[in-house]
C-alpha positions in Angstrom: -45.8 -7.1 31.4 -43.0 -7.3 34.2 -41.4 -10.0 31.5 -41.1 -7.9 28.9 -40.4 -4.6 30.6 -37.3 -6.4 32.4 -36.4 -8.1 28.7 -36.1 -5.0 27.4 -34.2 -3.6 29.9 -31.8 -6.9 29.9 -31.6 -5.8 26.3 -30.8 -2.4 26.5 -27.6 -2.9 29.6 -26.1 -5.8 26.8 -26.2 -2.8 23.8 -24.8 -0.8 26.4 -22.4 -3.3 27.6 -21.4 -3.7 24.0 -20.7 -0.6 23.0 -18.5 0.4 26.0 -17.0 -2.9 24.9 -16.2 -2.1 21.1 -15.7 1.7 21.4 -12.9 0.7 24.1 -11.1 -1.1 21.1 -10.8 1.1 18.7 -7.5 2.7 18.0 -6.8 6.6 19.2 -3.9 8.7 17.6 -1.1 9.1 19.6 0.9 11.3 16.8 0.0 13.3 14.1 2.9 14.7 12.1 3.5 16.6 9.2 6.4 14.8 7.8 6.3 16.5 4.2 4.4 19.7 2.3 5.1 21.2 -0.8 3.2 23.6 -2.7 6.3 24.5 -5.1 6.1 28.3 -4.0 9.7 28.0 -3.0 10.9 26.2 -5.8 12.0 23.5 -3.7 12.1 19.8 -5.8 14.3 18.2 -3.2 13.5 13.9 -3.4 11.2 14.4 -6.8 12.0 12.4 -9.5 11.3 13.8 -12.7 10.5 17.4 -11.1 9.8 20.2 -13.2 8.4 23.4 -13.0 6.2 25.7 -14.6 3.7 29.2 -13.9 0.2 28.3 -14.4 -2.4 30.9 -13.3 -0.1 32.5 -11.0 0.7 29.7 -9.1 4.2 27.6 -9.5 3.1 23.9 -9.8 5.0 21.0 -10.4 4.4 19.6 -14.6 3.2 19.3 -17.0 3.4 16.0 -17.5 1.9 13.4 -20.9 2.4 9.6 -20.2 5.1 10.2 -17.9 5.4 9.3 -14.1 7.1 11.2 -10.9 7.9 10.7 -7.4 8.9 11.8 -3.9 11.0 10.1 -1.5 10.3 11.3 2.2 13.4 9.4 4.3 14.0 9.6 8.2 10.4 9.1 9.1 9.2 9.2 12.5 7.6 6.0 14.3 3.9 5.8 12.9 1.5 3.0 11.6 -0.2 5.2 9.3 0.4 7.9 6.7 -2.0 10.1 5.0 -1.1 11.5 1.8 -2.7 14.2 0.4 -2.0 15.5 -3.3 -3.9 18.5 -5.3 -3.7 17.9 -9.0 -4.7 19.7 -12.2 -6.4 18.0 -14.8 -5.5 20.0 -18.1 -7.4 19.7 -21.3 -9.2 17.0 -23.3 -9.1 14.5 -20.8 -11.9 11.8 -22.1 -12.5 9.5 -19.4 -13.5 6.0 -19.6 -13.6 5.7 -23.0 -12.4 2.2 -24.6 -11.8 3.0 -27.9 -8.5 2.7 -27.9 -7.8 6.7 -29.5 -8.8 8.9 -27.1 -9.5 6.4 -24.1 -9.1 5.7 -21.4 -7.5 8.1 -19.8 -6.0 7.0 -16.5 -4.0 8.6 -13.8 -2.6 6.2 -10.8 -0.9 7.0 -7.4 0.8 4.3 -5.0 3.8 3.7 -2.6 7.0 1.9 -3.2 5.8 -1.0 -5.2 2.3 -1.1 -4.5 -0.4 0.8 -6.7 -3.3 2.1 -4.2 -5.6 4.1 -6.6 -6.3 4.0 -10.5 -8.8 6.3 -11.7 -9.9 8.4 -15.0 -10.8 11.9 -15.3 -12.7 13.8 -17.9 -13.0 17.3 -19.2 -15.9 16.6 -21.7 -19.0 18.4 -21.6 -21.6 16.4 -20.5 -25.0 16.5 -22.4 -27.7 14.4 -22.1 -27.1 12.9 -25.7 -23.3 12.4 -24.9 -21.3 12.4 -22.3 -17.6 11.0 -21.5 -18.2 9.8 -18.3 -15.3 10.0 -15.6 -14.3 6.9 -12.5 -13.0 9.8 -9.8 -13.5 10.0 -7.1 -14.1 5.9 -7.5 -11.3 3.5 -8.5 -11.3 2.4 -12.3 -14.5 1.5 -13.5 -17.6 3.8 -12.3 -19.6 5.8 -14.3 -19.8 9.2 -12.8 -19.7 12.6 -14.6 -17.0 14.5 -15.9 -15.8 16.8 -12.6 -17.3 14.7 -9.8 -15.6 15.8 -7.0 -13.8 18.7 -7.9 -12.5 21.5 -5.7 -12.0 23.7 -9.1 -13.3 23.8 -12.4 -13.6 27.1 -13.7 -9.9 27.6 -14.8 -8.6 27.7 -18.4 -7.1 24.9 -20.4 -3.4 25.0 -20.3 -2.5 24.3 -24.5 -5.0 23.0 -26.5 -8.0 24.8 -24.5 -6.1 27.7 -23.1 -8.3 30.1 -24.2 -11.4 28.2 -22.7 -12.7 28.5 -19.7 -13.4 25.1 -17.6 -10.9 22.9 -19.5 -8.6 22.7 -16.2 -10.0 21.0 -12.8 -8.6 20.6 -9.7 -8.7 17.8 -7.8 -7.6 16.7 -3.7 -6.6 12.9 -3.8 -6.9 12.0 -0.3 -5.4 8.4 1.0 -4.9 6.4 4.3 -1.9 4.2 3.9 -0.7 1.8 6.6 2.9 1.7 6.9 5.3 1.7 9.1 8.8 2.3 7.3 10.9 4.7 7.7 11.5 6.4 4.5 8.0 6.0 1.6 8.3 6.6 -2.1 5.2 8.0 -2.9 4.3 7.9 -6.9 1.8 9.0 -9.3 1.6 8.6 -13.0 -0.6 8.5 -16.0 -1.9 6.6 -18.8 -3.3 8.6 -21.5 -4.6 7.9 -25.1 -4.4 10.3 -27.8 -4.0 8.5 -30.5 -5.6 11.5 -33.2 -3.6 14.3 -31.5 -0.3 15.4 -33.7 0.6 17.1 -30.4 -0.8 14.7 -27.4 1.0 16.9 -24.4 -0.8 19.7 -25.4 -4.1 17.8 -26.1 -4.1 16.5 -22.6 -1.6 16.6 -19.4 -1.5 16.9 -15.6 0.3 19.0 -13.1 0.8 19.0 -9.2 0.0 21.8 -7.6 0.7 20.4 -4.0 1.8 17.5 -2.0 1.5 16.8 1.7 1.7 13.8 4.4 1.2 13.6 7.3 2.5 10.4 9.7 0.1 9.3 12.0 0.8 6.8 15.1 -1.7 5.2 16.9 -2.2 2.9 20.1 
């Protein structure tokens, strides 16, 4: 019994010893800046490319936009390791989803930095019955099957065209990524991809706007 009772105590100081260990590695943020944030209340486009405005709901917001892609440019950055970008869309429409058909899917929307794509994904504003159902890859890269909405922070506004009488045909979404980088000026991008084929007027069968954009520069030790 003395055996095991100082095994297991033997055990116990090497988890300890170990977790002092790796919890003494791990990285603590020295800086956390916000380096850009733009909601479009101002009117401010400065260092978009292909910035346009419009009213939806009240709110300005930067779109709409139909197989089209824009960008920001944030120069004079200061020393990080890390940026966090943060962007709010709104998903307007008859977005289908997944869809391989070729006519009304899929319908993609991307985001990267510089040259380098970080997140493709599809979004869907189909109802979702148990006998059909245009299933959605948000909030999971291109392919996943989830259902149309996952991960939302808004679906109970009107359609902006096509559906603008309906309620639930626009959904807001917060896009979220961890970049590492180090440069100092980014080109942050986002795009989309979108099939409608059957539509005589596809920007009004299905588009995308921005209703905010925001990074933050992060340095750690």
């Amino acid at each position: 019994m003395k055996r095991l009772s100082w095994l297991i105590g033997l055990r116990g100081w090497l988890f300890f010893g170990l977790l002092i260990s790796v919890t003494s590695c791990l990285p603590t943020v020295e800086l956390e800046q916000v380096v850009y944030s733009n909601n479009f209340g101002d009117l401010n486009l400065t260092g978009f490319e292909n910035g346009k405005l419009f009213i939806f709901q009240n709110d300005t917001i930067a779109g709409n936009y139909h197989n089209e892609e824009v960008a920001v440019t944030v120069p004079d950055l200061p020393a990080h390791n890390y940026l966090k970008v943060t962007v709010d869309i709104l998903i307007h429409d008859t977005w289908d989803g997944n869809p391989k058909d070729g006519v009304g899917g899929p319908d993609f929307w991307y985001m990267g930095y510089d040259s380098r794509e970080i997140f493709r994904t599809t979004f869907s504003n189909s109802p979702c019955e148990s006998t059909y159902c245009l299933y959605q890859s948000y909030p999971n890269d291109y392919f996943r099957q989830n259902v149309p909405k996952s991960g939302a922070v808004r679906t109970n506004m009107p359609g902006l065209c096509l559906f603008g009488a309906f309620q639930n045909y626009t959904t807001r979404y917060s896009i979220s990524k961890l970049i590492p980088h180090s440069n100092s000026s980014i080109r942050i991008y986002m795009g989309d991809e979108l099939m409608a084929a059957n539509s005589p007027d596809p920007l009004c069968d299905e588009s995308w706007s921005i209703a905010n954009v925001e990074i933050i520069a992060i340095q750690t030790n």
